[in-house]
Backbone and ligand atoms as CSV (ligand in chain L), in Angstrom:
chain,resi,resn,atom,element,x,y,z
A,1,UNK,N,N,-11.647,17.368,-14.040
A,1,UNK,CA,C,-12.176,18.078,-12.868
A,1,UNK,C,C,-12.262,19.558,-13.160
A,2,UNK,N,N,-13.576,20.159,-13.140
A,2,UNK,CA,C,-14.050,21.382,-13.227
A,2,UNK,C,C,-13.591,22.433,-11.868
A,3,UNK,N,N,-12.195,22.960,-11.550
A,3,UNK,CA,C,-11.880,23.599,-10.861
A,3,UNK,C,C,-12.119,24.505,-9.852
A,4,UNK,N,N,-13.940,24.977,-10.533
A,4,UNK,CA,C,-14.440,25.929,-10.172
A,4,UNK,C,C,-15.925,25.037,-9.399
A,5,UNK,N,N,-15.945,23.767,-9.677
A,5,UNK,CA,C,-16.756,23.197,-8.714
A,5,UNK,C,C,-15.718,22.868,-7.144
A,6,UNK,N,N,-14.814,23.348,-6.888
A,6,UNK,CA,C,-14.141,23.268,-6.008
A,6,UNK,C,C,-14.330,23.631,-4.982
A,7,UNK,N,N,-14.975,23.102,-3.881
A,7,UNK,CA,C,-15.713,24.258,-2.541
A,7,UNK,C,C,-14.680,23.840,-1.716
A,8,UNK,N,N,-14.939,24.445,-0.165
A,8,UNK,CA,C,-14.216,24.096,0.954
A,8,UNK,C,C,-15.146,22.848,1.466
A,9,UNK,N,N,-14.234,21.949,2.362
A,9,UNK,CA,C,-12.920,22.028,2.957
A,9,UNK,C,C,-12.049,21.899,0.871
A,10,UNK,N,N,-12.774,21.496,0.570
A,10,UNK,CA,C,-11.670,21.612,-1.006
A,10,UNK,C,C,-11.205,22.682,-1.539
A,11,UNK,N,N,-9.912,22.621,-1.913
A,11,UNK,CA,C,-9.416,23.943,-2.107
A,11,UNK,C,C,-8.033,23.806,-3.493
A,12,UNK,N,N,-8.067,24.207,-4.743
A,12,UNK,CA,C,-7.628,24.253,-5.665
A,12,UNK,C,C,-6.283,24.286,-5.863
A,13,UNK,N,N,-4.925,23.479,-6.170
A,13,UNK,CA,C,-3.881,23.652,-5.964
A,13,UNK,C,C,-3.549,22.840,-7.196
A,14,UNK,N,N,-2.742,23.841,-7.692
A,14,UNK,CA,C,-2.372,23.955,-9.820
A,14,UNK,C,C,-3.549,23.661,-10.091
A,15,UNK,N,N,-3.529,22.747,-10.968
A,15,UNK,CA,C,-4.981,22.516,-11.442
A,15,UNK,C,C,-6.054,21.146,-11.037
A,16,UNK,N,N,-5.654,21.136,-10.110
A,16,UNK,CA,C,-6.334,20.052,-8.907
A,16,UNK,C,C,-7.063,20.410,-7.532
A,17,UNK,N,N,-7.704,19.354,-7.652
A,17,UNK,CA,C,-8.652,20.097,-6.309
A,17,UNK,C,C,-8.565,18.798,-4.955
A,18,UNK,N,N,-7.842,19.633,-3.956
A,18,UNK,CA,C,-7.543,18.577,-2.967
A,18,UNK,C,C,-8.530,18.951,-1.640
A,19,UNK,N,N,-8.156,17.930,-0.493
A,19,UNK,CA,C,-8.769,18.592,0.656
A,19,UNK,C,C,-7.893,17.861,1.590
A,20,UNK,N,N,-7.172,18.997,2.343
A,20,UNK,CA,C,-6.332,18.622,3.242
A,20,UNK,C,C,-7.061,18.169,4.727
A,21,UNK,N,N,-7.066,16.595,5.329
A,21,UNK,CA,C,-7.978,16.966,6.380
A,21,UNK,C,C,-7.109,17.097,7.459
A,22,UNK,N,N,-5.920,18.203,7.449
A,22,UNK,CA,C,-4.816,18.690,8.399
A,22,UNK,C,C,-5.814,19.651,8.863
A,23,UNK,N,N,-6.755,20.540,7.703
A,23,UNK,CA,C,-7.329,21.972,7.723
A,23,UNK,C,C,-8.704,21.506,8.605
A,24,UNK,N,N,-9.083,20.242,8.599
A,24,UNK,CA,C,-10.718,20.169,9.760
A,24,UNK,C,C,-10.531,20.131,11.107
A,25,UNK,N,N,-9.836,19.362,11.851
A,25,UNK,CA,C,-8.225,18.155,11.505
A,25,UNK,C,C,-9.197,16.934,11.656
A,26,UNK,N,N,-8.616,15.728,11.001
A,26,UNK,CA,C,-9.157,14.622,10.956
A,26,UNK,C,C,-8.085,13.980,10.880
A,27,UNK,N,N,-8.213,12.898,11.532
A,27,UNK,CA,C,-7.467,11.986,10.904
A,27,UNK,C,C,-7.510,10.375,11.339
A,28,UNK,N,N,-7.320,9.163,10.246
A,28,UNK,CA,C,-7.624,8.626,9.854
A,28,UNK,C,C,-6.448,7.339,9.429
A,29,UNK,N,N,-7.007,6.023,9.944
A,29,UNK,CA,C,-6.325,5.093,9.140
A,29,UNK,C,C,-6.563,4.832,7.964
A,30,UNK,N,N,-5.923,4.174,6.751
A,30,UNK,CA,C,-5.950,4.440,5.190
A,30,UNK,C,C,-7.116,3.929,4.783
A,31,UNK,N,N,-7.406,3.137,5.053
A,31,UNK,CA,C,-8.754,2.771,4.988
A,31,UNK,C,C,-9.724,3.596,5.401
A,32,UNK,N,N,-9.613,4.093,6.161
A,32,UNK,CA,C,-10.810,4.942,6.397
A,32,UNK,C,C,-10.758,6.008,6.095
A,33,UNK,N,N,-9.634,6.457,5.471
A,33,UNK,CA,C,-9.090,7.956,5.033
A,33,UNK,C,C,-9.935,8.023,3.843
A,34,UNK,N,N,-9.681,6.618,2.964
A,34,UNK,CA,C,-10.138,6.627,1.463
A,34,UNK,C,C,-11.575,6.660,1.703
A,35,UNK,N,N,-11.835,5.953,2.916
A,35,UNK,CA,C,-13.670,6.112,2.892
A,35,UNK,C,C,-14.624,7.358,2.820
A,36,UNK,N,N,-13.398,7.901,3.661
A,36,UNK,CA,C,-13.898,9.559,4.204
A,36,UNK,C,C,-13.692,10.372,2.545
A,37,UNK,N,N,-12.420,10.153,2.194
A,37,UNK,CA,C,-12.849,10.483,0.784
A,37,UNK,C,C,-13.639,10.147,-0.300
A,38,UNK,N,N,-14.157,8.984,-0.474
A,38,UNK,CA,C,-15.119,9.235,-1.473
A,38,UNK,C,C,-16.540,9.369,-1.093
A,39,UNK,N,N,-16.924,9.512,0.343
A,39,UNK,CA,C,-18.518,10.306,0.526
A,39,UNK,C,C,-17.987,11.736,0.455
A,40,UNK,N,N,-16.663,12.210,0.489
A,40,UNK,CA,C,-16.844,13.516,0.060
A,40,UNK,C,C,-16.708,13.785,-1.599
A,41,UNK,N,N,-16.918,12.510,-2.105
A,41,UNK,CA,C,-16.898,13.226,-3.644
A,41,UNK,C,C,-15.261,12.703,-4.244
A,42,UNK,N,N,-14.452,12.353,-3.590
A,42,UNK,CA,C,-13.445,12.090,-4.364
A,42,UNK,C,C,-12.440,10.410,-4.029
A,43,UNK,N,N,-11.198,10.724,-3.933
A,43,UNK,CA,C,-11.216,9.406,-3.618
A,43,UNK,C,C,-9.077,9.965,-2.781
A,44,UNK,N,N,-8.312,9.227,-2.324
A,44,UNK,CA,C,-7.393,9.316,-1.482
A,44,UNK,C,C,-6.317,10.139,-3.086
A,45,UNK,N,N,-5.461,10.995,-2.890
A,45,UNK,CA,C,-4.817,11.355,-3.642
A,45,UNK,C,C,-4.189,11.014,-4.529
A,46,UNK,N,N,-3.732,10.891,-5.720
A,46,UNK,CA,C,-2.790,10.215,-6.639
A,46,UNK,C,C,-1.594,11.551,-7.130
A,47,UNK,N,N,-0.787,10.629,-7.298
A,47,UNK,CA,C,0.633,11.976,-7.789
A,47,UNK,C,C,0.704,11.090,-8.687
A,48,UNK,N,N,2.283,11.700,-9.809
A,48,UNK,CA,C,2.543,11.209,-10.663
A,48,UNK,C,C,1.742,11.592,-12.202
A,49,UNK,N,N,0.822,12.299,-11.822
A,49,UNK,CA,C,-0.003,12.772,-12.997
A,49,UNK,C,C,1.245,13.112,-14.152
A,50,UNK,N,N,1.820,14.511,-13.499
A,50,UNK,CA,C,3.211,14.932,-14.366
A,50,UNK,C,C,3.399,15.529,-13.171
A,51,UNK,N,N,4.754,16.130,-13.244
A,51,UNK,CA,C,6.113,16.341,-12.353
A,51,UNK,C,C,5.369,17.613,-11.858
A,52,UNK,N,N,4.885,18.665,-13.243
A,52,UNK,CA,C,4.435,20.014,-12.355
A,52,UNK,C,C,3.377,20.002,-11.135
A,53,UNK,N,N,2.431,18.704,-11.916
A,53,UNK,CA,C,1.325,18.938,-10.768
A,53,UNK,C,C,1.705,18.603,-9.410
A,54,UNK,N,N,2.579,17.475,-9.345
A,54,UNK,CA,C,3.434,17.009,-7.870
A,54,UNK,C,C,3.735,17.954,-7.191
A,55,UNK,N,N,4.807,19.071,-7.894
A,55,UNK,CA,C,5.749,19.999,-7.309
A,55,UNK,C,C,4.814,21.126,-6.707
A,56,UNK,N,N,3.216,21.177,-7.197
A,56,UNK,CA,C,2.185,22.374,-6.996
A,56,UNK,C,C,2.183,22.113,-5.298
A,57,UNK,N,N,1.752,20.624,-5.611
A,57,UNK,CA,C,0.622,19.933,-4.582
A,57,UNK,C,C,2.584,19.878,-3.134
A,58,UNK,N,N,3.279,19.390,-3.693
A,58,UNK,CA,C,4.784,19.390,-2.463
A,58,UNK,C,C,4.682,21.037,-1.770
A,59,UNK,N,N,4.299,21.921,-2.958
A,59,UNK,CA,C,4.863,23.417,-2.483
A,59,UNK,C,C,3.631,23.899,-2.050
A,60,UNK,N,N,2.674,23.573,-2.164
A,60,UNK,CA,C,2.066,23.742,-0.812
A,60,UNK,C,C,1.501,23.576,0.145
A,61,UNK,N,N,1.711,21.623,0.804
A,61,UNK,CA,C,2.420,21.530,1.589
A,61,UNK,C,C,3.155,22.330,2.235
A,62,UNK,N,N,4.436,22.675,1.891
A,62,UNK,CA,C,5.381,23.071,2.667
A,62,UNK,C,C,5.216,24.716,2.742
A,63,UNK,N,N,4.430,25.717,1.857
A,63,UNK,CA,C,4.032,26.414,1.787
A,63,UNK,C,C,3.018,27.022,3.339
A,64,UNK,N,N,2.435,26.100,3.539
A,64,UNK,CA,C,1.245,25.671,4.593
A,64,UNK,C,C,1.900,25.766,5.664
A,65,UNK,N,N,2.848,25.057,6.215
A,65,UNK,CA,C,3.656,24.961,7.469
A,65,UNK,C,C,3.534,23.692,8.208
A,66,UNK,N,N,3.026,22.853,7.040
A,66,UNK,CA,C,2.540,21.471,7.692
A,66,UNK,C,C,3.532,20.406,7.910
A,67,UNK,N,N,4.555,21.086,8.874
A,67,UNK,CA,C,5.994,19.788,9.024
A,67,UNK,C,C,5.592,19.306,9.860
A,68,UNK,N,N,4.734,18.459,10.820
A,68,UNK,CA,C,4.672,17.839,11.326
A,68,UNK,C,C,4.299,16.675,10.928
A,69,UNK,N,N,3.209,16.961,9.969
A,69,UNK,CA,C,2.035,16.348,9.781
A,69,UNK,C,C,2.643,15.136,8.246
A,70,UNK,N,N,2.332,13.699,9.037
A,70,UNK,CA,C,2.373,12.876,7.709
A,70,UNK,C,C,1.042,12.389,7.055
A,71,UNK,N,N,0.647,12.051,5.611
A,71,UNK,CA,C,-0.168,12.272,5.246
A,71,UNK,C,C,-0.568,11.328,4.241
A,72,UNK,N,N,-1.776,10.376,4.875
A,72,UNK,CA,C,-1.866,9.265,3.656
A,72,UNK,C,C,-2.144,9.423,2.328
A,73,UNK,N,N,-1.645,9.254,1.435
A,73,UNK,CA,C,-2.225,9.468,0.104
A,73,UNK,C,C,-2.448,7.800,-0.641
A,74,UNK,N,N,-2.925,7.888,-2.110
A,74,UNK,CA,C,-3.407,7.072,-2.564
A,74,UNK,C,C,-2.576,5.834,-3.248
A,75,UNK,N,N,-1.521,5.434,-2.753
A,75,UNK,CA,C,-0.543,4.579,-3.124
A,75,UNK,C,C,-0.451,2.710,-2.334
A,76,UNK,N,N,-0.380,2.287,-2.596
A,76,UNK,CA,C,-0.217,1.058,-1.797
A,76,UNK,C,C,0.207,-0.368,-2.357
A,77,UNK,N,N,1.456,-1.055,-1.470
A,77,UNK,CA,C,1.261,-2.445,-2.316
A,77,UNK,C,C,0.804,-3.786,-1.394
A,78,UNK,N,N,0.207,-3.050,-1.043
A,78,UNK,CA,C,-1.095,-4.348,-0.213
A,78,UNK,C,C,-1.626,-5.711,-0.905
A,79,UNK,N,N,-1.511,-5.575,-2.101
A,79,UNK,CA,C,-2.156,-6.630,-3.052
A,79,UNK,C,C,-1.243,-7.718,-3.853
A,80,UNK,N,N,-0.108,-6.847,-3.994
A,80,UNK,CA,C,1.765,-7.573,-4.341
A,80,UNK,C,C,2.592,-6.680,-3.737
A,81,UNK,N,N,3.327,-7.477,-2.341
A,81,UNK,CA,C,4.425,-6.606,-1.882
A,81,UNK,C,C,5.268,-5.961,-2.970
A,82,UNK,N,N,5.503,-5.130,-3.200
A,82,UNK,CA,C,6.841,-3.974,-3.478
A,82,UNK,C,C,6.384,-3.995,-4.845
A,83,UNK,N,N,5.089,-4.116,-4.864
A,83,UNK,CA,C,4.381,-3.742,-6.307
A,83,UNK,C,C,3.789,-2.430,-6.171
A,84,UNK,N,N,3.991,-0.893,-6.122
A,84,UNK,CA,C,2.853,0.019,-5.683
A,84,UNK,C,C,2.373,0.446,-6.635
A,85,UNK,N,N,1.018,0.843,-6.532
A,85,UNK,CA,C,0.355,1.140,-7.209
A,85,UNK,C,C,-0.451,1.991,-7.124
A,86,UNK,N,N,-0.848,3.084,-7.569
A,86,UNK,CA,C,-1.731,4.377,-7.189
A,86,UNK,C,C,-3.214,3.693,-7.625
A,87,UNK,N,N,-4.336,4.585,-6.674
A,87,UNK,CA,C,-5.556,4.103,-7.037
A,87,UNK,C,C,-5.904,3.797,-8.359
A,88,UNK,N,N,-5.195,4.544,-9.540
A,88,UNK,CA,C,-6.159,4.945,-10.620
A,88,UNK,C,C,-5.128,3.947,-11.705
A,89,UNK,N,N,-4.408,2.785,-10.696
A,89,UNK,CA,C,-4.110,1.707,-11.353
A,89,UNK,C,C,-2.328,1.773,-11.880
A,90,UNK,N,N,-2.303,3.088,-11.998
A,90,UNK,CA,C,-0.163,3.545,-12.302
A,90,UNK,C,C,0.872,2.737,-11.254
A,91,UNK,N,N,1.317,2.409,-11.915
A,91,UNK,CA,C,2.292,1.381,-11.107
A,91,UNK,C,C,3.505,2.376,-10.192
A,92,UNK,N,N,3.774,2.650,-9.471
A,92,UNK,CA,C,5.014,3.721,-8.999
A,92,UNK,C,C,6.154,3.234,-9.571
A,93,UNK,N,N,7.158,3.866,-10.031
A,93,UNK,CA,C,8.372,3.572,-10.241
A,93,UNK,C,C,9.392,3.692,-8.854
A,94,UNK,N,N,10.203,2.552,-8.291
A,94,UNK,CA,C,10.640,2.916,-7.241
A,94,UNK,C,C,11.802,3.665,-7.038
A,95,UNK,N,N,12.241,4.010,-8.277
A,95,UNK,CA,C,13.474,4.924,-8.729
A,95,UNK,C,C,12.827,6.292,-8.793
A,96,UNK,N,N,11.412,6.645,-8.928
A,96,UNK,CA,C,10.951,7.865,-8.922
A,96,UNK,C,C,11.250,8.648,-7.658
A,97,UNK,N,N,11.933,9.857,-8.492
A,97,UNK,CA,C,12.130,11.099,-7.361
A,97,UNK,C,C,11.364,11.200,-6.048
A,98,UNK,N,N,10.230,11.150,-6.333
A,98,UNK,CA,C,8.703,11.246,-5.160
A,98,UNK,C,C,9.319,10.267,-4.053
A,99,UNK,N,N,10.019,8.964,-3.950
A,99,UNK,CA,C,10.145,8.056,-2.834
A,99,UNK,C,C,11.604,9.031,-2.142
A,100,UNK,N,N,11.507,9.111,-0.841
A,100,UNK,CA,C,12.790,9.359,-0.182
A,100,UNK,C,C,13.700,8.227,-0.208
A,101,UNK,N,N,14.737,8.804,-0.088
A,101,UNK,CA,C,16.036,8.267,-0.429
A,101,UNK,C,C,15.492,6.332,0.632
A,102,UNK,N,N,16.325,5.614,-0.187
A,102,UNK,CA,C,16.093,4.296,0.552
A,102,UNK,C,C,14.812,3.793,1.261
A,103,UNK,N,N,13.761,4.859,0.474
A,103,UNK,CA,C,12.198,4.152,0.586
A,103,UNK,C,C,11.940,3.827,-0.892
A,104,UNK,N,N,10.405,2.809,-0.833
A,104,UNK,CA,C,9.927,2.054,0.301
A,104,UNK,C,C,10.623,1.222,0.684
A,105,UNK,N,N,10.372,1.193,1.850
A,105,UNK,CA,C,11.110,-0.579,3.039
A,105,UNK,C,C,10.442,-1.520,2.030
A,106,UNK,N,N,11.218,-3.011,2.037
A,106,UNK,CA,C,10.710,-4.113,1.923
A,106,UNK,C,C,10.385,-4.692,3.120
A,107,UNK,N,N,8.845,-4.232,3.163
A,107,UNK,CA,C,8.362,-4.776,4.562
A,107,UNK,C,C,6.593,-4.972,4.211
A,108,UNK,N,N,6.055,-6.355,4.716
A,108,UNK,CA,C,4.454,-6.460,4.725
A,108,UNK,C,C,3.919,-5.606,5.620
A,109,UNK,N,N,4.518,-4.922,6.509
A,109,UNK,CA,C,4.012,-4.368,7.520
A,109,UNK,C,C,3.814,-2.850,7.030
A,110,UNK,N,N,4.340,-2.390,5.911
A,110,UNK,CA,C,4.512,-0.951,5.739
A,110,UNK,C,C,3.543,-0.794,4.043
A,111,UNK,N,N,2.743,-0.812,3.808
A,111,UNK,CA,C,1.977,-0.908,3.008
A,111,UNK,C,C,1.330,0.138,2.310
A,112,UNK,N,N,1.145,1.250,2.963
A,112,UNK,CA,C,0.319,2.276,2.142
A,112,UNK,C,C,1.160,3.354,2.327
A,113,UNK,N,N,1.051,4.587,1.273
A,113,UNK,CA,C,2.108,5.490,1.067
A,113,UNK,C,C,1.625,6.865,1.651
A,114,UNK,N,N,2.617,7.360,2.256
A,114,UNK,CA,C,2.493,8.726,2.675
A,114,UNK,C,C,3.260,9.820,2.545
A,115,UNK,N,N,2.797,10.956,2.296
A,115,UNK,CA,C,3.795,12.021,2.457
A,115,UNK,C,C,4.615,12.698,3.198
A,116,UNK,N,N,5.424,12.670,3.809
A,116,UNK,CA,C,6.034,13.172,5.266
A,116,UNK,C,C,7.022,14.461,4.838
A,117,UNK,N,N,7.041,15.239,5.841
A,117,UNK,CA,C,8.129,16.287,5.489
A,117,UNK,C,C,9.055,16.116,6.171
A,118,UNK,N,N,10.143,16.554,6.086
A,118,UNK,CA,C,11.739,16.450,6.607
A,118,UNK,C,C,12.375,17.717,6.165
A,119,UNK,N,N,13.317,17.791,6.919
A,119,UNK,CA,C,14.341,19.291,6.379
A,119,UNK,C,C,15.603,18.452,6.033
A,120,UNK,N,N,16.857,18.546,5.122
A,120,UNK,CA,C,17.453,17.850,5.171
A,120,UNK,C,C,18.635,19.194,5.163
A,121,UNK,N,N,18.952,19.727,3.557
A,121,UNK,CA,C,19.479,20.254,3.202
A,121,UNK,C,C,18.407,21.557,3.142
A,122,UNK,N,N,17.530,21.192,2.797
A,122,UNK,CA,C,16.375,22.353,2.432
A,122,UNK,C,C,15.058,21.397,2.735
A,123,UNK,N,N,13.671,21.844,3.387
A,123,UNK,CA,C,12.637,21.515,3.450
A,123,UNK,C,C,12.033,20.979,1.976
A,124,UNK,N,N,11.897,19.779,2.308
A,124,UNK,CA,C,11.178,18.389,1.098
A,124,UNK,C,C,10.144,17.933,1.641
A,125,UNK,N,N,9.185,17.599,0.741
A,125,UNK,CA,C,8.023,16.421,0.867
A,125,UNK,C,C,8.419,15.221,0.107
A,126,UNK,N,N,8.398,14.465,0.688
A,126,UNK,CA,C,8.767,13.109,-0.060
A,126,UNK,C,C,7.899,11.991,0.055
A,127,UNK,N,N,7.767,10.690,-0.395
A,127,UNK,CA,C,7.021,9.860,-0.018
A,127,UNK,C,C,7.567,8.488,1.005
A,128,UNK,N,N,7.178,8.358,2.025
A,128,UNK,CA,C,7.040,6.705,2.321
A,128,UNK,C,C,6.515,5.895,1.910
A,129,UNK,N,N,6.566,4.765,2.610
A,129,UNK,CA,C,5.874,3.434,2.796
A,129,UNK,C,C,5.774,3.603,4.750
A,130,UNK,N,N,4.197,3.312,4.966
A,130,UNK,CA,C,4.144,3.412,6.364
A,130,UNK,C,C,2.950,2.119,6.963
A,131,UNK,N,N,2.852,2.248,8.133
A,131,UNK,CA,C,1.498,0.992,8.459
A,131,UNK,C,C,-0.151,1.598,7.928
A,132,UNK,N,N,-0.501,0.604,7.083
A,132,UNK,CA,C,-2.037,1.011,6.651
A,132,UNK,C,C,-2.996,1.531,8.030
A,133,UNK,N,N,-2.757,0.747,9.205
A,133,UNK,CA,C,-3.425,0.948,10.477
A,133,UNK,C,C,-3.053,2.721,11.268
A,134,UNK,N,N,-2.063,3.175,10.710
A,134,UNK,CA,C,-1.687,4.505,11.563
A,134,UNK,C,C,-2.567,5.552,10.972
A,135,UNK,N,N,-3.119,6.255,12.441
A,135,UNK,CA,C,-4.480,7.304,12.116
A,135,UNK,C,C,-3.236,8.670,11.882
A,136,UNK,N,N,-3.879,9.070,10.472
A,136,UNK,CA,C,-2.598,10.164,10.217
A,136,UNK,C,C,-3.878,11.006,9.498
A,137,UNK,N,N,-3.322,11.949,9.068
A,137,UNK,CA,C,-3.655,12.876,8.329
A,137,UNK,C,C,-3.917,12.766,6.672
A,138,UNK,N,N,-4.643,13.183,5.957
A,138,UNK,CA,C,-4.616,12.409,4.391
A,138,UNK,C,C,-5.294,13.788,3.697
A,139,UNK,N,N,-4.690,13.178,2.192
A,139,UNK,CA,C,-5.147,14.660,1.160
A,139,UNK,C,C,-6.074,13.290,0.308
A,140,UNK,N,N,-7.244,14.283,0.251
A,140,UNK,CA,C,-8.046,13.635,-0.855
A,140,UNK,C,C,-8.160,14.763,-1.799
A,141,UNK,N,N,-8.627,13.742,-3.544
A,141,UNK,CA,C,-8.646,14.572,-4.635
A,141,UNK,C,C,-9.922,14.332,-5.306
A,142,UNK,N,N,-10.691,15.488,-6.268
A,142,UNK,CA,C,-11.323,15.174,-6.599
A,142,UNK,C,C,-10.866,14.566,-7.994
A,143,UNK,N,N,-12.320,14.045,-9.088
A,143,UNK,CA,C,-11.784,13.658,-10.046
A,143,UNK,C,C,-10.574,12.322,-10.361
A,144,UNK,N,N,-10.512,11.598,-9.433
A,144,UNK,CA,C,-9.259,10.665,-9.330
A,144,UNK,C,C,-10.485,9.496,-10.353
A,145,UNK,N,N,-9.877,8.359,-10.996
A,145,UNK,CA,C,-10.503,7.251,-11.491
A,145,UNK,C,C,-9.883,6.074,-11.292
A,146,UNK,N,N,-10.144,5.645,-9.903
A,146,UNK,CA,C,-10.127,4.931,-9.396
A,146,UNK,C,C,-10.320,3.510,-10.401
A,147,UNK,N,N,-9.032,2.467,-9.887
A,147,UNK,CA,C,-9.221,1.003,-10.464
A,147,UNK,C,C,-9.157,0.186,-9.294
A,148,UNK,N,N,-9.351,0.649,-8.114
A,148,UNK,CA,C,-8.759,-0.421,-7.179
A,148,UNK,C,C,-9.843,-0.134,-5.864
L,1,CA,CA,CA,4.987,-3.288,1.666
């Protein structure tokens, strides 16, 4: 992804180009989140690239002031329970830092992954497992390569 093809609502964070639709506001069940993202050119977010790009995309989030707001991104095990898997086919590790403590639930009902903020000790972004059907808020990316 060419950085500098990056317009608004897209807006460049480390070396990724996201679009928060907190900033239009939109919002969207996961399904339709991902739809809305790829007529804009990209497709629902993926993390896990490497640790720095995560920590860009967490800090600002929280940078932003966006504690309210939870936020679908591109994760889901809709296809094999407590199998997740990011669009672009990466399997999640469920020991990875990114899940909050004692997520995901083992639950069919909680299926696609989101980002939520919490204060605990200090203000975190972390990930869930939440209902594919809840109209939330979502970061799309460009450049994602989608397998799913
Ligand atoms: Ca599940």
């Amino acid at each position: 992804m060419r950085t500098d093809d990056c317009t608004w609502p897209f807006v460049v964070v480390g070396s990724e180009c996201y679009y928060f639709s907190i900033t239009t506001p939109e919002v969207r069940t996961w399904d339709m989140a991902r739809q809305d993202c790829q007529i804009r050119g990209g497709d629902l977010a993926v993390m896990q690239m490497d640790c720095e790009q995560d920590r860009h995309l967490i800090d600002y989030i929280i940078g932003q002031g966006w504690t309210t707001a939870a936020m679908h991104v591109g994760v889901t095990d809709e296809v094999n329970e407590g199998m997740w898997t990011w669009l672009d086919g990466r399997t999640s590790d469920l020991w990875d830092s990114l899940w909050r403590y004692n997520q995901p639930d083992i639950s069919t009902s909680y299926n696609c992954g989101l980002l939520d903020y919490y204060i605990y000790d200090f203000p975190r972004v972390h990930l869930i497992d939440g209902s594919c059907s809840s109209s939330l808020h979502y970061i799309c990316q460009k450049g994602v390569h989608a397998k799913m």
